[in-house]
N, C-alpha and C positions, 0 to 999 in steps of 0.2 A: 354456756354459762358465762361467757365474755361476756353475754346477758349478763353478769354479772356485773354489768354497768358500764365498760371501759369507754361506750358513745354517746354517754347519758345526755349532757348537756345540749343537744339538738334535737332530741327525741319527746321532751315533758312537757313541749309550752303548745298552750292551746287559747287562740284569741276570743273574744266574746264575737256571739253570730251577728258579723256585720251584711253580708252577702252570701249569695251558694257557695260562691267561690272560696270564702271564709271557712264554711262549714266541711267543704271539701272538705279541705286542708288539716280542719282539726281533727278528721276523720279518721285521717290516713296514719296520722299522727300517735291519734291513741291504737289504730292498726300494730305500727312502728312499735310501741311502747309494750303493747303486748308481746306481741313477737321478740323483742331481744331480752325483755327482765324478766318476764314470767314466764318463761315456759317451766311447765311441770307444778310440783307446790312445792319444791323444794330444792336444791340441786347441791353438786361439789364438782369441783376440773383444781390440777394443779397448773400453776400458771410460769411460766420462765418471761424474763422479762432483759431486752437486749438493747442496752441504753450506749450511745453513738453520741460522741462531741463534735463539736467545729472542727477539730484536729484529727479524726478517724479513730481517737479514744476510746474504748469501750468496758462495760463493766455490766455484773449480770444482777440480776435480782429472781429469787425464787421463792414460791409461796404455793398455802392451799387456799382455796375459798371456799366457805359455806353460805349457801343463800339459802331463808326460809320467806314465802309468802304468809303473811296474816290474812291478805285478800288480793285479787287478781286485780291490778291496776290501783291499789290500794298501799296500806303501810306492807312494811319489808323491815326484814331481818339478813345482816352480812356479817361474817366473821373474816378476815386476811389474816391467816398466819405463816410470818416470814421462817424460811428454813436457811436460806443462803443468799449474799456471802457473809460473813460472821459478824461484820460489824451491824449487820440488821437481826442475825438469826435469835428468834424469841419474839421480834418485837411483833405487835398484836393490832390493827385494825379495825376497830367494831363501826356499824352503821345503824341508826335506826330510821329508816325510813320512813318521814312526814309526808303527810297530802295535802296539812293546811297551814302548815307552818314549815322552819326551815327545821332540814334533819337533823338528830343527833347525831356527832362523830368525835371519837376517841381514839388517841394512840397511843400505846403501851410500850413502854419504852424499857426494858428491861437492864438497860446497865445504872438505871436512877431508881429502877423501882419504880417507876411515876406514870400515872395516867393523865397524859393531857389533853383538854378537850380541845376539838377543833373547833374553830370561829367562824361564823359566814365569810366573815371576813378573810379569813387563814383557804376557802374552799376554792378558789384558783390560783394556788399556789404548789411546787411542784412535788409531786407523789413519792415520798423515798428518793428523792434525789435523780425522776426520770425526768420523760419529757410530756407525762399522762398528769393530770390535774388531780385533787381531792375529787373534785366534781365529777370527773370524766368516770372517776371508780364507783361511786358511790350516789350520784345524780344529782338530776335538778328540780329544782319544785317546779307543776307542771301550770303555775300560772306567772311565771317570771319570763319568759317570753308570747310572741304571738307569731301567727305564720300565714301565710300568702304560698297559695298553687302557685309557682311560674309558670308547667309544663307538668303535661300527664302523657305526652309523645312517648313512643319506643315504650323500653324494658321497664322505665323508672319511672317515678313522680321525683321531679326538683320543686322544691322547696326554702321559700327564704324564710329566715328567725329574724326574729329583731327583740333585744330584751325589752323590759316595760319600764325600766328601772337603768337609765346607759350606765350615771353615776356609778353601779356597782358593779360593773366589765369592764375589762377592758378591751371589748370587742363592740361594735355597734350593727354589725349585721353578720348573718352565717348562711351559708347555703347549702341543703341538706339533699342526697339524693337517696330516693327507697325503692329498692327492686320490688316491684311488682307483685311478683310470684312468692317471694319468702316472706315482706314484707320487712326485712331487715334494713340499716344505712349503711350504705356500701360508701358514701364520700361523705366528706364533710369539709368544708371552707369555711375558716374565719376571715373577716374583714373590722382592719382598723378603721381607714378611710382607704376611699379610690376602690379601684378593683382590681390591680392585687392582691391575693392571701397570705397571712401573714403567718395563719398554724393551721395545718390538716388532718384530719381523722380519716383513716381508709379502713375496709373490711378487707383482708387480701387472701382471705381462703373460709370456705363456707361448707360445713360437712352435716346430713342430714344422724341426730342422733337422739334413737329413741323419738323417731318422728316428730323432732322439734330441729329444723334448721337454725345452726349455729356458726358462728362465728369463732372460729379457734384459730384464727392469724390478723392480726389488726396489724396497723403503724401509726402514731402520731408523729407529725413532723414542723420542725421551728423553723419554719422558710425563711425566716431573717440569719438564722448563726447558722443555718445547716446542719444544726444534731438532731435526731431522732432517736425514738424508741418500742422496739417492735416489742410484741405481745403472743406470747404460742400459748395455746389451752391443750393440758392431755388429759388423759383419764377422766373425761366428762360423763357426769351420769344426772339423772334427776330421780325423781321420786324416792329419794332414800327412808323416809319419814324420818328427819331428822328432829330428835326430839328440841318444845322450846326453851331450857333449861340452858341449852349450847350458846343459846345467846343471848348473855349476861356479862357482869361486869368477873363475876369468879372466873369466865371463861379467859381473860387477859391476862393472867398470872399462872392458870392451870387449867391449858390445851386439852379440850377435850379428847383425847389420843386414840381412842377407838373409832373415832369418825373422820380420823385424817390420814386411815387404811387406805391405800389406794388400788383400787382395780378396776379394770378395765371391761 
């Protein structure tokens, strides 16, 4: 349910068929994309989140998430709701997931009362105060980058991104690697300029559940200040039929509370 977006932005973009080589790649791509968003039609994992400054600082964030599919590879439904520490506990996350345009995204901020919408603008910007993007939770539109096979050797395909749009990044290339076998992204490199990475995405533990291999231990990390922020998923389940009522705007003031049971 990390599916739950946390590697989105290296996963959506798919370039027009210029070559085999091209088609590969967007191949693999929507492989990738299947594999970590959709599995199931529906899912929930509570999520702890372990947020690491430049100084050895740390501070925790805890949440449930709901994801429902409308269509496999298609629009999407996310619910985030924060339980700890208290200065977030209430506040509410919603996602609507676009194919042809940018998503909808809202956050509920419960000591204002106020729902504010997220901006494309506002979508690489950092997640609750971690070191995971809006983006990185909730995705990317799947024609705002393009990609190139580097290598299909060994275990992996690597994969380079490039946005179609630099103006709205501030990254100009990524380099994406996809296990083979699960089809999940196990790394991810961003690049300013040179080659250097400046911010990385890793998958650091993969459990098969409910015969959808998952990803329930990630890291992003800020290779310029040296803070990072890891990501544990528990109590992963799919197929709940979550009804689609859960995800609305009534859901941001009043938690659907029977779907945020957790069991194993």
């Amino acid at each position: 349910m990390q599916r739950i977006r946390l590697l989105a932005p290296l996963l959506f973009a798919m370039a027009l068929p210029a070559s085999a080589q091209d088609i590969d790649a967007r191949e693999i791509v929507k492989q990738a994309e299947l594999a970590a968003y959709y599995a199931g039609d529906d899912g929930r994992s509570a999520a702890r989140m372990l947020i690491k400054d430049a100084q050895g600082r740390t501070q925790t964030r805890q949440f449930i998430i709901l994801r429902k599919d409308r269509e496999d590879g298609g629009a999407q439904d996310m619910m985030v709701f924060f339980s700890r520490p208290s200065d977030v506990r209430n506040t509410v996350f919603r996602v609507v997931k676009q194919v042809e345009r940018d998503d909808d995204r809202w956050l509920y901020l419960p000591g204002l009362d106020l729902v504010k919408r997220i901006s494309a603008g506002d979508k690489r910007t950092s997640f609750v105060g971690s070191h995971f993007f809006y983006e990185d939770v909730s995705g990317r539109r799947t024609d705002e980058d393009s990609f190139t096979l580097l290598s299909d050797e060994g275990e992996r395909y690597v994969l380079e991104g490039k946005p179609t749009d630099p103006a709205s990044v501030e990254f100009n290339r990524y380099v994406v690697e996809i296990d083979k076998q699960t089809k999940l992204p196990m790394l991810i490199n961003f690049y300013q300029n040179g080659d250097q990475p400046y911010r990385r995405v890793e998958a650091l533990k993969i459990e098969n559940i409910q015969g959808h291999p998952t990803v329930t231990h990630s890291r992003v990390s800020d290779l310029q200040s040296g803070g990072s922020t890891e990501m544990q998923f528990r109590f992963v389940s799919y197929d709940l039929g979550l009804p689609d009522d859960i995800f609305s705007e009534r859901s941001l003031r009043n938690p659907p509370t029977d779907w945020l049971t957790l069991r194993d």
